[in-house]
N, C-alpha and C positions, 0 to 999 in steps of 0.2 A: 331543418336547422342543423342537425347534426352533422347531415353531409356534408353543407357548406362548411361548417368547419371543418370538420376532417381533413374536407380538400386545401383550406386556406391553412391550418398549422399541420397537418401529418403527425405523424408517431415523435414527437422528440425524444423519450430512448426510442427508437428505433433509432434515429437519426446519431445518436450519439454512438451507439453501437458500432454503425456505420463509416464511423469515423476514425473509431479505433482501430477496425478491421480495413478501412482503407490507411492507415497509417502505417500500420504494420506491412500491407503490400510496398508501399514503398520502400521503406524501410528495409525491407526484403531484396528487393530491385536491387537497390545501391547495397548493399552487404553483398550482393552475388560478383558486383565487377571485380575485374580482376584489381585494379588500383586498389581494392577495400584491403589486402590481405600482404601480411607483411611479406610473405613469397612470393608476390605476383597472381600467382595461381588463382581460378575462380573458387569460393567456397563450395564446399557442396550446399545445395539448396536446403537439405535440413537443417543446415547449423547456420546459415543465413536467416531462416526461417524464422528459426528458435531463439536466434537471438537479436531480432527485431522484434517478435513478440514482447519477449524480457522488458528490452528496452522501453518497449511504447507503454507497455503494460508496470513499468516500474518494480520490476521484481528482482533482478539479478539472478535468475538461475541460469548456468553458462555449458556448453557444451564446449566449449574451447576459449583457451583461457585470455582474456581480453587484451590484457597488456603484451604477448609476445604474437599472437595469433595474426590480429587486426594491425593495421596500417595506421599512420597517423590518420588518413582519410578516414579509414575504417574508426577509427573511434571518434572521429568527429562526429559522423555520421550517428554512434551511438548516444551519443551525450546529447545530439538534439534532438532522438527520439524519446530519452530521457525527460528533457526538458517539455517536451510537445505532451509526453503521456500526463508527466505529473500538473502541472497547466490546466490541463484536460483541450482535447482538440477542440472542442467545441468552443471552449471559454478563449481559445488563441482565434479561432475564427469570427469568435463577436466581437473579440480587439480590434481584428483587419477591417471590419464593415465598419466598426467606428472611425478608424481615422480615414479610410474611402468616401463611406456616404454619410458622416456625421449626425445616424440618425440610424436606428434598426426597427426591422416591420416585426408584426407580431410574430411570427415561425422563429424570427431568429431568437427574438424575447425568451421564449418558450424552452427553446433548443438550449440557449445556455443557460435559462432557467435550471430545467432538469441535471446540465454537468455541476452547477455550483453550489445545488441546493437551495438556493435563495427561496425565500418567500413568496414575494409579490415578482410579479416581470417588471413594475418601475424601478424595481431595485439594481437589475441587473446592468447597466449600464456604469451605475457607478462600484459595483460590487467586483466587477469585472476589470475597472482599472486597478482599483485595488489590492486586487489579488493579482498581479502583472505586478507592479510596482513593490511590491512587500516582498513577494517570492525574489526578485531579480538586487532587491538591496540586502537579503537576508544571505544570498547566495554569496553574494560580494565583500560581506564580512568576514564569511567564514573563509571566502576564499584567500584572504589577505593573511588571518590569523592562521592559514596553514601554506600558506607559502613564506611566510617568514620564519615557522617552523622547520620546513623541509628543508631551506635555506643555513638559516642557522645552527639548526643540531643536526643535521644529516650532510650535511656538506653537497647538496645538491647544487649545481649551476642555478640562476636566477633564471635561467627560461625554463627549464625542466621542473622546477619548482614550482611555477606559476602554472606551469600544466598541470603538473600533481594536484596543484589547491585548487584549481578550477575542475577539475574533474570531480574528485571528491567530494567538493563543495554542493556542487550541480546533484549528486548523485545524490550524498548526506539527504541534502535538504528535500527532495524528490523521492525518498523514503526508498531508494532504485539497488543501494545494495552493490552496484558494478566498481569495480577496481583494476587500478592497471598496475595491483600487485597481485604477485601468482598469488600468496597468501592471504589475500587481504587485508587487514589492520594485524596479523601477527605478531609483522617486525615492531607493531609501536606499542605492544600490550602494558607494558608500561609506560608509557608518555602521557602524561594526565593532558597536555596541552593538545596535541592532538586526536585524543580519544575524545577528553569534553566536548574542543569544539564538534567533532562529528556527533557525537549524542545530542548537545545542543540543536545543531542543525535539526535531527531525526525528529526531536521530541515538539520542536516548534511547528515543522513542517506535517506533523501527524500529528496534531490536537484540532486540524480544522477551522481553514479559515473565518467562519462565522466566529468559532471560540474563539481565536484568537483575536480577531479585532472587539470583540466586545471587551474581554481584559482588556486590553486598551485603552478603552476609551473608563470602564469602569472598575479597576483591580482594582481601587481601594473601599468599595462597597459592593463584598460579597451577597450579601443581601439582596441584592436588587438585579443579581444574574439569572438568567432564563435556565430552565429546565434543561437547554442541550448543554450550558457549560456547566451548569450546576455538575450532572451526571459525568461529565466528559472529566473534566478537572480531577473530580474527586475516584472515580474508577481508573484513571491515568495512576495517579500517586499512588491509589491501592495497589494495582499492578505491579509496579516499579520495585515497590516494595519487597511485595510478595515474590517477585522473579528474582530480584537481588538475593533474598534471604533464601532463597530456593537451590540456587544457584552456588551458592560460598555453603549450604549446610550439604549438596548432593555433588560436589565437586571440589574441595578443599585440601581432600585428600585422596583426591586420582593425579597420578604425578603426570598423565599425560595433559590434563589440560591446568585447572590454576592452579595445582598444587605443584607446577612447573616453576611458576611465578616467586618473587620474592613475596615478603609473607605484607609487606605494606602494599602491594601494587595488586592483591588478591580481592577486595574489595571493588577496585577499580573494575578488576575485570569481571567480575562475578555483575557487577552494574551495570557495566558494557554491554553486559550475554544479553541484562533485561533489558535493555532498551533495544539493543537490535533484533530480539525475538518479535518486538512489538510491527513488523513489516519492515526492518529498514532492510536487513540483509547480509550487512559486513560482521566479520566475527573477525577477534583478536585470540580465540583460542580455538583450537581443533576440533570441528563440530562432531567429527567423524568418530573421538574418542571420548565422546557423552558416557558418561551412565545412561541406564537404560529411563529411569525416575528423571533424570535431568532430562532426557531427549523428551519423555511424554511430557513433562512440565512447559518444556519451548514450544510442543503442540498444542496445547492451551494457549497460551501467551500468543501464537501465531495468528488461532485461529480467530482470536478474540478481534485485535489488532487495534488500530489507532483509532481517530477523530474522525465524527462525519464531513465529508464536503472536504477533506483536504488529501493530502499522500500519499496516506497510509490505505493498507489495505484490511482484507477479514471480514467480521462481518460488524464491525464498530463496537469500541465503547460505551456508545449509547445505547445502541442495541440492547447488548450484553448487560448494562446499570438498570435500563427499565424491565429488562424482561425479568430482573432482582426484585425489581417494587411491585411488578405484578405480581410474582408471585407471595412476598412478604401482606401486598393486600390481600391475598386470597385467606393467607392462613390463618391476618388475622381477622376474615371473616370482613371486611371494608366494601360498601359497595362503588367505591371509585379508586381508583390508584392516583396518589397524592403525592408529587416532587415539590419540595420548598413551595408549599402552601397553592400549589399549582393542578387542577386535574390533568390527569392526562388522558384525550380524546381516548376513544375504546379503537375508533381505528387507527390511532398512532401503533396503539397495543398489537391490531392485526398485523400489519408493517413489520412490528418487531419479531412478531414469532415465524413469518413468512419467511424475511432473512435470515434469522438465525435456523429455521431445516431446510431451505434451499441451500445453505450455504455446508451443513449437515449431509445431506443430499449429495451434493458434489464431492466431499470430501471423502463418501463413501465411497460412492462409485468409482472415483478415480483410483484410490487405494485400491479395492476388486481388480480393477483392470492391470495396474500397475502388477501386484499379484499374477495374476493372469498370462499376462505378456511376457515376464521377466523370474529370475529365478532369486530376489532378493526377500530380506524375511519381511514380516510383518513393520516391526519398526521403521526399518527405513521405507517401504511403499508409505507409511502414515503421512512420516516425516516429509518425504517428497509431495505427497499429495496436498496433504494441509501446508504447505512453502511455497506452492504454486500457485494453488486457489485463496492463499491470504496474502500472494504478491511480496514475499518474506525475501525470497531468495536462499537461504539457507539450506544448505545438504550438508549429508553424510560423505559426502564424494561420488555418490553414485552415478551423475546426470551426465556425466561424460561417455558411460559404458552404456548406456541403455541401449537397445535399439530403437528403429528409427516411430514404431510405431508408438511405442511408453513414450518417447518424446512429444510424439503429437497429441497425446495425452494428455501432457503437461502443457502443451501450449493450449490447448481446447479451455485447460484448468486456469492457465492464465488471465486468459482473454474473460472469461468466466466472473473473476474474480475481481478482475479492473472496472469492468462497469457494471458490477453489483449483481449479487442474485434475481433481487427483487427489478433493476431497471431490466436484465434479461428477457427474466419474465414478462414484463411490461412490453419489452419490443417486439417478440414473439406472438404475444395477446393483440394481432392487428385490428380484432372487433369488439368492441365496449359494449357490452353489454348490461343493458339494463331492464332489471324483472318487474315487471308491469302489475304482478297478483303479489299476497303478503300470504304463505302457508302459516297454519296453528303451528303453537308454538311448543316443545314437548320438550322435557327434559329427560336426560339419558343419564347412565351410571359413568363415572368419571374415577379411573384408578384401579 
Protein backbone atom coordinates (compact mmCIF):
# COMPACT_ATOMS: atom_id res chain seq x y z
CA UNK A 1 0.00 0.00 0.00
CA UNK A 2 2.59 2.34 0.57
CA UNK A 3 4.38 1.97 -2.56
CA UNK A 4 1.47 2.54 -4.43
CA UNK A 5 1.09 5.51 -3.04
CA UNK A 6 4.31 6.85 -3.06
CA UNK A 7 4.25 6.03 -6.74
CA UNK A 8 0.63 7.64 -7.42
CA UNK A 9 1.48 11.10 -5.18
CA UNK A 10 5.53 11.30 -4.83
CA UNK A 11 7.29 13.81 -2.48
CA UNK A 12 4.95 17.08 -2.67
CA UNK A 13 7.84 19.21 -0.96
CA UNK A 14 10.04 17.59 -2.86
CA UNK A 15 7.95 18.56 -5.85
CA UNK A 16 7.67 22.07 -4.63
CA UNK A 17 11.18 22.37 -3.96
CA UNK A 18 11.64 21.53 -7.50
CA UNK A 19 9.78 24.05 -8.73
CA UNK A 20 11.49 26.78 -7.21
CA UNK A 21 14.69 25.49 -8.31
CA UNK A 22 13.33 25.09 -11.74
CA UNK A 23 12.17 28.50 -11.61
CA UNK A 24 14.99 30.15 -10.68
CA UNK A 25 16.90 28.14 -13.67
CA UNK A 26 14.80 29.95 -15.85
CA UNK A 27 14.73 32.89 -14.53
CA UNK A 28 18.42 32.66 -14.87
CA UNK A 29 18.24 31.72 -18.70
CA UNK A 30 16.51 34.92 -19.39
CA UNK A 31 18.51 37.42 -17.07
CA UNK A 32 21.75 35.98 -18.97
CA UNK A 33 20.36 37.29 -22.57
CA UNK A 34 21.82 40.00 -23.73
CA UNK A 35 18.26 42.09 -24.29
CA UNK A 36 17.98 41.52 -20.30
CA UNK A 37 20.66 44.34 -19.56
CA UNK A 38 20.49 47.97 -20.01
CA UNK A 39 24.13 47.75 -22.07
CA UNK A 40 23.39 45.08 -24.23
CA UNK A 41 26.10 42.99 -22.78
CA UNK A 42 25.40 39.38 -21.30
CA UNK A 43 25.28 39.43 -17.46
CA UNK A 44 27.70 37.53 -15.85
CA UNK A 45 26.12 34.22 -14.76
CA UNK A 46 26.41 35.15 -10.97
CA UNK A 47 24.58 38.13 -10.93
CA UNK A 48 22.02 36.53 -13.15
CA UNK A 49 21.90 33.78 -10.88
CA UNK A 50 21.64 35.69 -7.79
CA UNK A 51 19.25 37.60 -8.97
CA UNK A 52 16.72 35.22 -10.15
CA UNK A 53 17.09 33.44 -7.06
CA UNK A 54 16.13 36.93 -5.14
CA UNK A 55 13.35 37.16 -7.29
CA UNK A 56 11.73 33.82 -7.28
CA UNK A 57 12.62 33.38 -3.78
CA UNK A 58 10.97 36.98 -2.82
CA UNK A 59 13.78 38.38 -1.10
CA UNK A 60 15.34 41.49 -2.69
CA UNK A 61 19.06 41.06 -1.95
CA UNK A 62 20.71 42.51 -5.23
CA UNK A 63 24.24 42.37 -6.60
CA UNK A 64 23.52 45.08 -9.07
CA UNK A 65 21.34 47.63 -8.78
CA UNK A 66 17.96 46.84 -10.56
CA UNK A 67 16.65 49.98 -11.77
CA UNK A 68 19.97 51.12 -13.92
CA UNK A 69 21.47 47.54 -14.35
CA UNK A 70 18.40 45.55 -16.04
CA UNK A 71 16.53 46.39 -19.17
CA UNK A 72 13.05 47.04 -19.31
CA UNK A 73 13.04 43.21 -20.50
CA UNK A 74 15.24 42.56 -17.72
CA UNK A 75 12.83 43.78 -15.19
CA UNK A 76 9.96 42.41 -16.54
CA UNK A 77 11.41 39.38 -16.30
CA UNK A 78 12.04 40.15 -12.49
CA UNK A 79 8.73 41.22 -11.54
CA UNK A 80 7.23 37.90 -12.95
CA UNK A 81 9.61 35.94 -10.94
CA UNK A 82 8.48 37.97 -8.13
CA UNK A 83 5.11 37.43 -8.97
CA UNK A 84 5.52 33.40 -9.74
CA UNK A 85 7.77 33.04 -6.26
CA UNK A 86 5.35 34.96 -3.98
CA UNK A 87 2.15 32.94 -5.59
CA UNK A 88 4.17 29.89 -4.98
CA UNK A 89 4.81 27.95 -8.39
CA UNK A 90 2.99 25.30 -7.44
CA UNK A 91 -0.17 27.04 -6.34
CA UNK A 92 0.27 28.98 -10.26
CA UNK A 93 0.59 25.58 -11.67
CA UNK A 94 -2.84 24.17 -9.87
CA UNK A 95 -4.51 27.36 -11.50
CA UNK A 96 -3.11 26.26 -15.07
CA UNK A 97 -4.52 22.48 -14.66
CA UNK A 98 -7.80 24.14 -13.42
CA UNK A 99 -8.65 26.21 -16.19
CA UNK A 100 -6.98 23.17 -18.84
CA UNK A 101 -8.67 20.07 -17.23
CA UNK A 102 -11.36 21.63 -14.98
CA UNK A 103 -10.62 19.08 -12.48
CA UNK A 104 -7.08 18.02 -10.46
CA UNK A 105 -5.88 14.23 -9.66
CA UNK A 106 -4.76 13.66 -6.29
CA UNK A 107 -0.50 14.57 -6.85
CA UNK A 108 -1.68 17.85 -8.00
CA UNK A 109 -4.23 18.11 -4.71
CA UNK A 110 -1.34 17.17 -2.68
CA UNK A 111 1.48 19.37 -4.35
CA UNK A 112 -0.48 22.56 -3.86
CA UNK A 113 -1.74 21.25 -0.70
CA UNK A 114 1.85 21.41 0.75
CA UNK A 115 2.74 25.21 -1.18
CA UNK A 116 -0.55 26.81 0.44
CA UNK A 117 -0.78 25.11 3.52
CA UNK A 118 -4.29 24.14 3.31
CA UNK A 119 -5.80 21.69 5.37
CA UNK A 120 -7.75 19.18 3.61
CA UNK A 121 -6.95 18.70 -0.48
CA UNK A 122 -10.81 19.48 -1.10
CA UNK A 123 -10.03 22.75 -0.08
CA UNK A 124 -7.50 23.47 -2.49
CA UNK A 125 -9.20 24.12 -5.52
CA UNK A 126 -11.14 26.71 -4.24
CA UNK A 127 -8.35 28.12 -1.84
CA UNK A 128 -6.16 28.27 -4.80
CA UNK A 129 -8.51 30.75 -6.87
CA UNK A 130 -8.60 32.72 -4.06
CA UNK A 131 -5.42 33.31 -3.25
CA UNK A 132 -4.91 34.26 -7.42
CA UNK A 133 -7.76 36.55 -7.17
CA UNK A 134 -6.96 38.43 -3.68
CA UNK A 135 -3.27 38.83 -4.33
CA UNK A 136 -3.83 40.27 -8.19
CA UNK A 137 -6.93 42.87 -6.71
CA UNK A 138 -4.61 43.78 -3.69
CA UNK A 139 -1.70 44.32 -6.05
CA UNK A 140 -4.04 46.67 -8.26
CA UNK A 141 -4.87 48.92 -5.44
CA UNK A 142 -1.99 49.70 -4.29
CA UNK A 143 -0.86 49.94 -7.55
CA UNK A 144 -3.30 52.79 -8.42
CA UNK A 145 -2.69 54.48 -5.03
CA UNK A 146 1.00 54.84 -5.99
CA UNK A 147 0.84 55.89 -9.43
CA UNK A 148 -1.28 58.63 -8.64
CA UNK A 149 1.17 59.42 -6.23
CA UNK A 150 4.24 59.29 -8.31
CA UNK A 151 2.18 61.25 -10.72
CA UNK A 152 1.15 63.83 -8.75
CA UNK A 153 3.72 64.72 -6.21
CA UNK A 154 6.83 63.73 -8.15
CA UNK A 155 6.03 64.93 -11.33
CA UNK A 156 6.54 61.70 -12.96
CA UNK A 157 5.06 61.22 -16.70
CA UNK A 158 1.79 58.83 -16.51
CA UNK A 159 3.54 55.85 -18.01
CA UNK A 160 6.68 55.94 -15.89
CA UNK A 161 4.38 56.31 -13.01
CA UNK A 162 2.24 53.37 -13.78
CA UNK A 163 5.53 51.49 -13.99
CA UNK A 164 6.71 52.64 -10.74
CA UNK A 165 3.21 51.66 -9.05
CA UNK A 166 3.19 48.48 -10.72
CA UNK A 167 6.51 47.41 -9.81
CA UNK A 168 6.31 48.33 -6.32
CA UNK A 169 3.06 47.29 -5.81
CA UNK A 170 3.89 43.66 -7.18
CA UNK A 171 7.01 43.72 -5.18
CA UNK A 172 5.25 45.59 -1.70
CA UNK A 173 2.73 42.95 -1.67
CA UNK A 174 5.10 39.71 -2.64
CA UNK A 175 7.03 40.77 0.55
CA UNK A 176 10.06 40.86 -2.51
CA UNK A 177 11.76 44.05 -1.43
CA UNK A 178 13.20 44.84 -5.19
CA UNK A 179 13.11 48.56 -6.36
CA UNK A 180 13.96 50.39 -9.43
CA UNK A 181 15.29 53.01 -7.02
CA UNK A 182 19.09 52.91 -6.34
CA UNK A 183 17.94 53.85 -2.84
CA UNK A 184 15.01 52.36 -2.42
CA UNK A 185 12.10 54.07 -0.56
CA UNK A 186 14.74 56.85 0.66
CA UNK A 187 13.52 59.61 -1.53
CA UNK A 188 9.90 59.02 -0.04
CA UNK A 189 10.98 58.76 3.76
CA UNK A 190 8.60 61.16 4.41
CA UNK A 191 5.69 60.63 2.17
CA UNK A 192 3.17 59.01 4.52
CA UNK A 193 1.10 58.15 1.37
CA UNK A 194 3.56 56.19 -0.23
CA UNK A 195 5.28 54.58 2.58
CA UNK A 196 1.50 53.42 4.13
CA UNK A 197 0.53 52.11 1.10
CA UNK A 198 3.86 50.01 0.72
CA UNK A 199 3.51 48.88 4.51
CA UNK A 200 -0.15 48.16 3.85
CA UNK A 201 0.62 46.03 0.95
CA UNK A 202 3.82 44.09 3.14
CA UNK A 203 1.62 43.76 6.15
CA UNK A 204 -1.45 42.14 4.28
CA UNK A 205 0.65 40.14 2.04
CA UNK A 206 2.63 38.62 5.10
CA UNK A 207 -0.18 37.89 7.70
CA UNK A 208 -1.09 34.77 5.50
CA UNK A 209 -3.56 33.91 3.28
CA UNK A 210 -5.51 31.42 5.54
CA UNK A 211 -5.46 34.61 8.24
CA UNK A 212 -6.43 36.70 6.16
CA UNK A 213 -9.43 35.36 4.71
CA UNK A 214 -10.75 34.15 7.91
CA UNK A 215 -10.84 38.02 9.17
CA UNK A 216 -12.71 38.29 6.47
CA UNK A 217 -15.14 36.46 6.65
CA UNK A 218 -14.99 36.87 10.69
CA UNK A 219 -13.32 40.27 12.19
CA UNK A 220 -16.01 41.23 14.08
CA UNK A 221 -15.97 37.89 16.29
CA UNK A 222 -12.49 37.54 17.63
CA UNK A 223 -13.65 34.86 19.72
CA UNK A 224 -14.26 32.48 17.32
CA UNK A 225 -10.76 32.81 15.36
CA UNK A 226 -8.60 29.65 15.03
CA UNK A 227 -5.32 29.31 16.94
CA UNK A 228 -3.21 30.24 13.66
CA UNK A 229 -4.88 33.80 13.57
CA UNK A 230 -5.31 33.99 16.97
CA UNK A 231 -1.29 33.70 17.29
CA UNK A 232 -0.61 35.34 13.90
CA UNK A 233 -2.60 38.65 14.71
CA UNK A 234 -1.63 39.16 17.97
CA UNK A 235 2.37 38.38 17.66
CA UNK A 236 2.19 40.54 14.28
CA UNK A 237 1.01 43.75 16.52
CA UNK A 238 3.29 42.74 19.33
CA UNK A 239 6.13 42.91 16.72
CA UNK A 240 5.20 46.08 15.02
CA UNK A 241 5.28 47.45 18.29
CA UNK A 242 8.13 46.45 19.60
CA UNK A 243 10.25 47.15 16.39
CA UNK A 244 8.67 50.63 16.04
CA UNK A 245 9.56 51.52 19.70
CA UNK A 246 12.99 49.89 19.13
CA UNK A 247 13.70 51.63 16.32
CA UNK A 248 12.73 55.70 17.31
CA UNK A 249 14.32 54.71 21.14
CA UNK A 250 17.99 52.97 19.11
CA UNK A 251 17.87 55.45 16.32
CA UNK A 252 16.45 58.98 17.06
CA UNK A 253 19.46 60.25 17.61
CA UNK A 254 22.05 58.92 14.85
CA UNK A 255 21.76 61.91 12.44
CA UNK A 256 22.75 59.36 9.71
CA UNK A 257 19.56 57.62 9.69
CA UNK A 258 15.97 59.12 11.41
CA UNK A 259 17.60 61.58 13.23
CA UNK A 260 18.12 62.92 9.44
CA UNK A 261 14.42 63.04 9.35
CA UNK A 262 12.11 66.06 10.38
CA UNK A 263 11.20 65.36 13.92
CA UNK A 264 7.08 64.42 12.65
CA UNK A 265 8.14 62.06 9.86
CA UNK A 266 10.59 60.07 12.50
CA UNK A 267 7.74 57.91 13.70
CA UNK A 268 6.85 57.14 10.38
CA UNK A 269 10.12 55.90 9.57
CA UNK A 270 11.09 54.27 12.81
CA UNK A 271 7.43 52.07 11.56
CA UNK A 272 8.66 51.65 8.20
CA UNK A 273 12.11 49.97 9.51
CA UNK A 274 9.44 47.69 11.57
CA UNK A 275 7.41 46.59 9.06
CA UNK A 276 10.12 45.99 6.45
CA UNK A 277 12.30 44.11 8.86
CA UNK A 278 9.41 41.73 9.03
CA UNK A 279 10.71 40.15 5.23
CA UNK A 280 9.46 42.82 3.00
CA UNK A 281 13.05 44.34 2.17
CA UNK A 282 12.75 48.08 1.23
CA UNK A 283 14.14 50.63 3.56
CA UNK A 284 13.63 54.39 3.63
CA UNK A 285 16.68 54.99 5.88
CA UNK A 286 20.27 53.68 5.49
CA UNK A 287 20.57 50.39 6.72
CA UNK A 288 24.14 50.36 6.33
CA UNK A 289 24.23 53.26 9.29
CA UNK A 290 22.33 51.17 12.07
CA UNK A 291 23.42 51.10 15.43
CA UNK A 292 24.82 48.09 16.21
CA UNK A 293 21.39 47.27 18.93
CA UNK A 294 19.30 48.43 16.04
CA UNK A 295 20.95 46.19 13.39
CA UNK A 296 20.74 42.90 16.03
CA UNK A 297 17.14 44.21 16.79
CA UNK A 298 16.19 43.91 12.66
CA UNK A 299 17.88 40.35 13.06
CA UNK A 300 15.25 39.23 15.35
CA UNK A 301 12.58 40.86 13.60
CA UNK A 302 13.98 39.28 10.30
CA UNK A 303 14.45 36.06 11.59
CA UNK A 304 11.03 35.81 13.21
CA UNK A 305 9.15 37.07 10.03
CA UNK A 306 5.59 37.18 8.87
CA UNK A 307 2.32 34.78 8.40
CA UNK A 308 2.13 31.22 7.63
CA UNK A 309 1.15 30.14 4.03
CA UNK A 310 1.52 33.70 2.72
CA UNK A 311 4.87 36.16 1.46
CA UNK A 312 6.57 36.56 4.08
CA UNK A 313 9.36 34.79 5.03
CA UNK A 314 11.53 33.49 8.55
CA UNK A 315 10.54 30.98 10.28
CA UNK A 316 6.86 32.52 11.01
CA UNK A 317 4.95 34.05 13.60
CA UNK A 318 3.25 31.22 14.46
CA UNK A 319 6.15 29.42 14.97
CA UNK A 320 7.69 32.00 17.03
CA UNK A 321 3.80 32.72 19.23
CA UNK A 322 3.48 28.91 19.92
CA UNK A 323 6.88 27.90 20.82
CA UNK A 324 5.94 31.17 23.66
CA UNK A 325 2.97 28.95 24.95
CA UNK A 326 4.92 26.00 24.95
CA UNK A 327 7.23 27.27 26.86
CA UNK A 328 4.79 29.50 29.23
CA UNK A 329 3.04 25.75 29.71
CA UNK A 330 5.99 24.33 30.73
CA UNK A 331 6.68 26.64 33.50
CA UNK A 332 3.68 26.83 34.60
CA UNK A 333 3.93 23.12 35.03
CA UNK A 334 0.34 22.56 32.31
CA UNK A 335 0.26 19.26 30.87
CA UNK A 336 -1.16 20.54 27.50
CA UNK A 337 -0.34 23.83 25.69
CA UNK A 338 -3.65 25.81 25.40
CA UNK A 339 -4.23 28.89 22.64
CA UNK A 340 -7.92 30.55 23.03
CA UNK A 341 -9.22 27.49 24.90
CA UNK A 342 -7.78 25.41 22.03
CA UNK A 343 -5.02 22.28 22.73
CA UNK A 344 -2.33 22.39 20.72
CA UNK A 345 -1.40 18.72 19.19
CA UNK A 346 2.14 17.82 20.72
CA UNK A 347 3.14 17.31 17.06
CA UNK A 348 2.23 20.73 15.94
CA UNK A 349 4.62 21.53 18.96
CA UNK A 350 7.43 19.05 17.17
CA UNK A 351 6.81 21.27 13.77
CA UNK A 352 7.44 24.31 15.67
CA UNK A 353 10.70 23.58 17.39
CA UNK A 354 11.99 21.69 14.16
CA UNK A 355 11.65 25.03 12.25
CA UNK A 356 12.62 27.25 14.55
CA UNK A 357 16.55 25.25 14.89
CA UNK A 358 16.61 24.38 11.38
CA UNK A 359 16.00 27.59 10.50
CA UNK A 360 18.73 28.44 13.55
CA UNK A 361 20.81 25.96 11.86
CA UNK A 362 21.15 27.78 8.61
CA UNK A 363 21.42 30.91 9.96
CA UNK A 364 24.55 29.74 11.70
CA UNK A 365 26.24 28.18 9.30
CA UNK A 366 25.77 30.65 6.61
CA UNK A 367 27.07 33.44 9.02
CA UNK A 368 30.39 30.76 9.61
CA UNK A 369 30.84 30.66 5.99
CA UNK A 370 30.16 34.15 5.25
CA UNK A 371 32.98 34.70 7.92
CA UNK A 372 34.92 32.35 6.45
CA UNK A 373 34.84 33.43 2.80
CA UNK A 374 35.08 37.20 3.21
CA UNK A 375 36.67 39.64 5.41
CA UNK A 376 33.52 41.36 6.81
CA UNK A 377 32.81 41.60 10.74
CA UNK A 378 30.65 39.68 12.59
CA UNK A 379 27.52 42.07 12.36
CA UNK A 380 27.13 42.34 8.83
CA UNK A 381 27.81 38.27 7.95
CA UNK A 382 24.57 37.92 10.82
CA UNK A 383 22.78 40.58 9.09
CA UNK A 384 23.46 39.19 5.60
CA UNK A 385 22.82 35.71 6.56
CA UNK A 386 19.67 36.03 8.64
CA UNK A 387 18.32 38.67 5.25
CA UNK A 388 18.69 35.84 3.05
CA UNK A 389 17.49 32.88 5.00
CA UNK A 390 14.31 34.98 6.19
CA UNK A 391 13.94 36.28 2.40
CA UNK A 392 14.15 40.16 4.05
CA UNK A 393 16.33 41.55 1.54
CA UNK A 394 17.86 44.00 3.64
CA UNK A 395 21.83 44.74 3.93
CA UNK A 396 24.39 46.74 5.07
CA UNK A 397 25.75 47.39 1.50
CA UNK A 398 27.77 44.58 1.47
CA UNK A 399 26.22 42.07 -1.22
CA UNK A 400 27.52 43.86 -4.23
CA UNK A 401 31.34 43.37 -2.96
CA UNK A 402 31.18 39.76 -1.89
CA UNK A 403 32.66 37.25 -3.98
CA UNK A 404 31.27 35.00 -6.02
CA UNK A 405 31.42 32.00 -3.62
CA UNK A 406 29.58 34.17 -0.14
CA UNK A 407 27.19 34.85 -3.04
CA UNK A 408 26.35 31.39 -3.59
CA UNK A 409 26.00 31.23 -0.14
CA UNK A 410 23.44 33.57 0.04
CA UNK A 411 21.61 32.12 -2.75
CA UNK A 412 21.78 28.28 -1.09
CA UNK A 413 20.32 30.64 2.02
CA UNK A 414 17.66 31.82 -0.19
CA UNK A 415 16.31 29.12 -1.70
CA UNK A 416 16.53 27.62 1.94
CA UNK A 417 14.46 29.86 3.27
CA UNK A 418 11.52 30.14 0.47
CA UNK A 419 10.45 26.87 0.91
CA UNK A 420 10.85 26.45 4.62
CA UNK A 421 13.28 24.49 6.79
CA UNK A 422 11.09 22.02 7.87
CA UNK A 423 9.44 21.44 3.86
CA UNK A 424 13.46 21.05 2.95
CA UNK A 425 13.74 18.79 5.23
CA UNK A 426 10.79 16.90 4.16
CA UNK A 427 11.98 16.83 0.46
CA UNK A 428 15.34 15.58 1.15
CA UNK A 429 13.73 12.69 3.77
CA UNK A 430 12.71 10.71 0.27
CA UNK A 431 11.85 7.58 2.84
CA UNK A 432 9.01 7.60 5.44
CA UNK A 433 9.84 5.91 7.74
CA UNK A 434 7.90 4.10 10.31
CA UNK A 435 8.97 2.16 13.58
CA UNK A 436 7.18 -0.88 13.94
CA UNK A 437 8.48 -1.67 18.04
CA UNK A 438 7.55 1.20 20.97
CA UNK A 439 11.16 1.26 23.21
CA UNK A 440 10.57 1.93 27.44
CA UNK A 441 10.33 5.11 28.11
CA UNK A 442 13.05 7.11 30.43
CA UNK A 443 13.24 10.24 31.49
CA UNK A 444 16.65 12.35 31.28
CA UNK A 445 17.97 15.72 33.01
CA UNK A 446 16.74 18.73 30.95
CA UNK A 447 18.85 22.21 31.66
Amino acid sequence: MRGAAGRGTGNPALVVVGGFAGASAVGTALLSLPVATASGQRAPLVDALFTAVSAVCVTGLVTVDTGSYWSIFGQVVILLLIQAGGLGIMTLATLIALLLRHRLGLRARLVAQTETKTLTSADVRRVVRRVVLFSLGCEAVVAVVLTARFAAGYDERLGAALYDGVFHAVSAFNNAGFSTNADSLVGYAGDPVVLGAVCAAVVVGGLGFPVVFELVRSWRRPSGWSVLTRITVAVTAVLLVVGTVGYLVGEVSNPATLGALDPEDRALGAFTASVMARTAGFNAVDIGALRPETLFLTDVLMFIGGGSAGTAGGIKVTTFGLLAFVVWAEVRGEPAVVVGRRRVPPATQRQALSVALLGTALAVVGTSLLLDLTSVSLDQALFEAVSAFATVGLSTGITADLPTDARLVLVALMLAGRVGPLTLATALALRERSRRTQYPEERTIVG
